[in-house]
C-alpha positions in Angstrom: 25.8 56.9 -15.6 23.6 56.5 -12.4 23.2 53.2 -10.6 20.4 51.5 -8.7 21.6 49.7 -5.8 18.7 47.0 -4.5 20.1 45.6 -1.0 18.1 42.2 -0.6 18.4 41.0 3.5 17.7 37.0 2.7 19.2 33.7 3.7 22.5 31.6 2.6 19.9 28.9 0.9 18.5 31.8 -1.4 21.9 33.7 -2.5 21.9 31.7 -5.9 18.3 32.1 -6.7 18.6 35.6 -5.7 21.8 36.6 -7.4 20.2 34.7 -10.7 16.9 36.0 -10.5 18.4 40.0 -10.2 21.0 38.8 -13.2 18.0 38.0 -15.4 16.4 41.3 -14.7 19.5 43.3 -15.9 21.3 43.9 -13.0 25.2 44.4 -14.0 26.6 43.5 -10.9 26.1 41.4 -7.2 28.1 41.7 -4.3 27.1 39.1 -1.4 27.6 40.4 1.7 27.9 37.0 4.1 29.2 37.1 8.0 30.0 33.7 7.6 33.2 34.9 5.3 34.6 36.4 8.9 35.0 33.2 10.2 35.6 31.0 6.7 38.1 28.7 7.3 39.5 26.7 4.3 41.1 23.0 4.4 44.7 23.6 6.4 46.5 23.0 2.8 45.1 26.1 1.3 43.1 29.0 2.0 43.1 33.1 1.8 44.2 35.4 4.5 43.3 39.0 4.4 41.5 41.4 6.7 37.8 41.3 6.8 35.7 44.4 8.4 32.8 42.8 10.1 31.2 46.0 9.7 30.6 45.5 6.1 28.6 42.6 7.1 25.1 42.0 8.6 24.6 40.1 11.7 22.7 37.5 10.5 21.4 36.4 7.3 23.4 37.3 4.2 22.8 40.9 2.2 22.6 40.7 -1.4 23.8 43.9 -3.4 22.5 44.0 -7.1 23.4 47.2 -9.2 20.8 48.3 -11.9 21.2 51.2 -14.5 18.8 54.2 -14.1 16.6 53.5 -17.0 13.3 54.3 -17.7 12.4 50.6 -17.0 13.8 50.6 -13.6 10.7 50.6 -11.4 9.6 47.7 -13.7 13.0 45.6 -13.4 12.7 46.4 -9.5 9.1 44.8 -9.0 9.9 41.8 -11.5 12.6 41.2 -9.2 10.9 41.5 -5.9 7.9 38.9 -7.3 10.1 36.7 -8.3 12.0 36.5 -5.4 8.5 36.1 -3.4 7.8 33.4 -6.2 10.7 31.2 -4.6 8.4 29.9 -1.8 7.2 27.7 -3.9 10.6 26.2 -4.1 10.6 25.9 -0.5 13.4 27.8 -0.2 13.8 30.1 3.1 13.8 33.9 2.1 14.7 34.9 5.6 13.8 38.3 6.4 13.3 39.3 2.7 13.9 43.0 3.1 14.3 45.0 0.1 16.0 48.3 0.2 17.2 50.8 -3.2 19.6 53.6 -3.5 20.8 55.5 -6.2 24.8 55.4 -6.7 27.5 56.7 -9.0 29.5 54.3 -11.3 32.7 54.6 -10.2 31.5 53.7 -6.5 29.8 50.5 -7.1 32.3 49.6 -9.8 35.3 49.2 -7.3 33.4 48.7 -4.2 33.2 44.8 -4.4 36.6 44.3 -4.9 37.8 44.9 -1.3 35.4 41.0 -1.0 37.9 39.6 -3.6 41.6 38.7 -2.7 43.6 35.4 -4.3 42.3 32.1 -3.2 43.5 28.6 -3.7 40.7 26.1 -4.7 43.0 23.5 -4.5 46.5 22.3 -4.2 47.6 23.6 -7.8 44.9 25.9 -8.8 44.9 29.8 -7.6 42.5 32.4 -8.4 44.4 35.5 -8.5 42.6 39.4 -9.4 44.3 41.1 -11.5 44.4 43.9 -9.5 46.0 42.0 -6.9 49.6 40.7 -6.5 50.8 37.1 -6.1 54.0 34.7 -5.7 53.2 31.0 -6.5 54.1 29.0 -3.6 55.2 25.9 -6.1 56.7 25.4 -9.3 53.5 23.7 -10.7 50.8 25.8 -9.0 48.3 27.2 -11.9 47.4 30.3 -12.0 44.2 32.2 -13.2 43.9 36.0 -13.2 40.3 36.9 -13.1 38.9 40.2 -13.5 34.9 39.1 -13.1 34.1 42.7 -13.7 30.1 42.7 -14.5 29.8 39.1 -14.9 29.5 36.1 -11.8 32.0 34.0 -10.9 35.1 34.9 -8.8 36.2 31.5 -8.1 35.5 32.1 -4.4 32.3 30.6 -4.2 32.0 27.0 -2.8 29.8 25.7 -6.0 32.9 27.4 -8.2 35.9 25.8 -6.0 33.9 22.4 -5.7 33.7 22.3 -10.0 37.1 23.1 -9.9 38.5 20.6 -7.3 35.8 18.0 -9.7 37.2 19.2 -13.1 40.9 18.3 -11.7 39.5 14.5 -11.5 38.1 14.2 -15.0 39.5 16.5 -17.5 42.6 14.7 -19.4 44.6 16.1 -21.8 43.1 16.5 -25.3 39.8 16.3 -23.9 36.5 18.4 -26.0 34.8 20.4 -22.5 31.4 22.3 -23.0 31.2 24.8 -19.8 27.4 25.2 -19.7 26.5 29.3 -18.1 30.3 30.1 -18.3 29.9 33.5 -16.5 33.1 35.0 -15.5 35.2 31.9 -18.1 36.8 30.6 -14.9 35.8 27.2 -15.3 37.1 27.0 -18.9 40.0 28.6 -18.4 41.0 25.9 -15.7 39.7 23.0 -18.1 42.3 24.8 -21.0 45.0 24.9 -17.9 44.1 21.3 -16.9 45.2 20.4 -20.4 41.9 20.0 -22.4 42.2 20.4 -26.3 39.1 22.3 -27.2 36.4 24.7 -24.6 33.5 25.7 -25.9 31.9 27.9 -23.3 28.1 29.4 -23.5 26.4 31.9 -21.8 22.9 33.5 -22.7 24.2 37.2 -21.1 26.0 38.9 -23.5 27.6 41.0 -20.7 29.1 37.3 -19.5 30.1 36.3 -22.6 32.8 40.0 -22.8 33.8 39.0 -19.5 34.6 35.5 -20.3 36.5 36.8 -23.8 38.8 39.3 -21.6 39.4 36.8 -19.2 40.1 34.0 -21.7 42.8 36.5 -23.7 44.2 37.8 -20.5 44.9 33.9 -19.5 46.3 33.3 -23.0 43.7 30.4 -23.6 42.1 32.2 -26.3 43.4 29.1 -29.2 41.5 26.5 -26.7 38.5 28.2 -25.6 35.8 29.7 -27.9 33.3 31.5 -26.2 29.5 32.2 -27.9 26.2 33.6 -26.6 23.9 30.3 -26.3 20.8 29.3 -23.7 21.9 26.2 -22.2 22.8 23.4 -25.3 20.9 24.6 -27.7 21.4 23.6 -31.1 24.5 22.6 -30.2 26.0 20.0 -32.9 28.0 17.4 -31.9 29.3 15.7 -28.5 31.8 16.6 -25.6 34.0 14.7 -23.3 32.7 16.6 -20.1 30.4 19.2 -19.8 30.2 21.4 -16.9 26.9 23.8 -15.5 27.6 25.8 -12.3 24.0 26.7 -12.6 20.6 27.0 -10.2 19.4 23.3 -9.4 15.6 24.5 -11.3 17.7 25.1 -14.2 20.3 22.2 -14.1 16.6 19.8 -14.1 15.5 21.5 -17.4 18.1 20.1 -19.3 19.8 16.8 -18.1 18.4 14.8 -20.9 20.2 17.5 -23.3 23.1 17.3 -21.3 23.3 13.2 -21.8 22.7 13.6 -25.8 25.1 15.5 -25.8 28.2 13.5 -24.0 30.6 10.6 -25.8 30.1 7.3 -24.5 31.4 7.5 -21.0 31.7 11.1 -20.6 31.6 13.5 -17.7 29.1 15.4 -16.3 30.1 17.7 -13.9 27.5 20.3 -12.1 27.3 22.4 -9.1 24.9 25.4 -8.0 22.6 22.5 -5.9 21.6 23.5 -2.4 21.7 20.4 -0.2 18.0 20.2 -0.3 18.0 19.3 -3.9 20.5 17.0 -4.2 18.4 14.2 -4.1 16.0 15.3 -6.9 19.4 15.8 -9.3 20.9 12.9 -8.6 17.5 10.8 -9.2 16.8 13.4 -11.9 20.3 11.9 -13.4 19.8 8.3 -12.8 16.5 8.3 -14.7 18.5 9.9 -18.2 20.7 7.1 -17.9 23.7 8.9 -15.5 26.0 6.7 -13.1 26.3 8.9 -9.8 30.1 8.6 -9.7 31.0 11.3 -6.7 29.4 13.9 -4.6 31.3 16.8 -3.3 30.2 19.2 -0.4 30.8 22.5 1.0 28.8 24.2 3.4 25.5 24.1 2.4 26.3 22.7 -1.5 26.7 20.3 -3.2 28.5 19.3 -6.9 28.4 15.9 -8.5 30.4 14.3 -10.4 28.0 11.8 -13.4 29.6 9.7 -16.0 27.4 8.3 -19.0 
């Protein structure tokens, strides 16, 4: 099969909103492109060290690869994609330069070519997101570890709104605990809950691509008897009510459904949710406070933000 590559030049405020908005338009695949991974430098306690080519890298800005298949409603997929990205504005989010550039490339190249961007990664002090394709040696006895192929779907772990739900899921999941993850993508974030000890996952995501991925990755961690994963938008008819829920998700869509979200929590339950550029923090967590949330923590890296809500 033949591939559409659309390489979007655009800021590090408007990677999520990007890499959703070319997700919803059936892209199978991002790769972000970001100089500031050159010079990333983790906490001293953990970190990833491998060779970076700054010549894979623009000099400023980030680049934004998203793969689409040759189909005969590409040209329409491409212009719903480029309005909506204009549509952002109105967000007040900072496109940058906003160039838009498409190639045509084979399968096998694009299929492969993003993971030289992926290597293991410790989120945390006993949590390691390893690729399967890559080889690792725990460094303690009771370091976790969670193979990850993301293939089509997002979420590599590598991410700072994926490491900060990690580092906020190691704070309130308990053992025996009932966890919803909310836009599961890749399953990372369920498949840490199940390794955290949590009794029952139920993980949702409305792509059905995302929901394979998360399947694979759920068998391939051997998590499958904890965490059930369905195709679902957001909590919909969704019976019943967790101990934590979790939504790495775009702030706009994190606002649509925070009064769901408290519904559906036990009495003092967890809300944990990341995705939030700094600039929206303050609408979420007034957003939170007004469906009856207690702002419990607020976690930052670089330009995001996660917080931790109990009910």
């Amino acid at each position: 099969m033949k591939w559409c590559e659309i390489s979007i030049h655009t800021t590090h405020e408007a990677v999520e909103a990007i890499s959703y908005i070319c997700h919803e338009n059936g892209a199978s695949g991002v790769v972000i492109e970001d100089p500031k991974d050159l010079y990333r430098v983790w906490d001293t306690e953990y970190g990833e060290v491998y060779e970076l080519n700054p010549d894979d890298y623009p000099k400023d800005g980030v680049i934004i690869k998203a793969y689409l298949p040759v189909t005969s409603s590409l040209v329409e997929n491409i212009e719903a994609i480029k309005e909506a990205i204009n549509n952002l504005v109105q967000y007040d989010i900072d496109l940058g330069r906003n160039s838009v550039q498409v190639n045509e490339v084979n399968e096998e190249d694009w299929a492969t070519a993003w993971k030289k961007y992926y290597h293991p990664v410790k989120v945390s002090e006993r949590i390691t997101i390893v690729p399967t394709w890559e080889e690792y040696e725990p460094e303690r006895k009771d370091e976790m570890i969670v193979e990850l192929d993301p293939g089509m779907a997002f979420g590599t772990g590598t991410h700072p709104t994926t490491v900060m739900c990690i580092k906020a899921l190691e704070k309130v999941v308990e053992e025996g605990m009932h966890v919803i993850d909310v836009g599961t993508g890749s399953g990372i974030l369920s498949i840490v809950c199940a390794k955290l000890g949590a009794g029952k996952v139920d993980a949702y995501d409305l792509d059905e691509v995302a929901v394979n991925s998360a399947k694979m990755n759920i068998e391939l961690n051997k998590v499958s008897n904890i965490v059930t994963v369905k195709q679902n938008n957001l909590l919909e008819n969704i019976i019943g009510q967790a101990d934590v829920i979790v939504a790495n998700l775009l702030a706009e869509i994190i606002l649509r459904f925070i009064d769901d979200v408290y519904l559906k929590l036990k009495k003092n339950g967890w809300f944990v949710t990341s995705g939030i550029i700094k600039t929206k923090q303050k609408e979420i967590e007034e957003r939170l406070v007004k469906a009856g949330f207690t702002i419990e923590e607020v976690l930052q890296m670089e330009d995001w933000v996660a917080i931790i809500a109990k009910k």
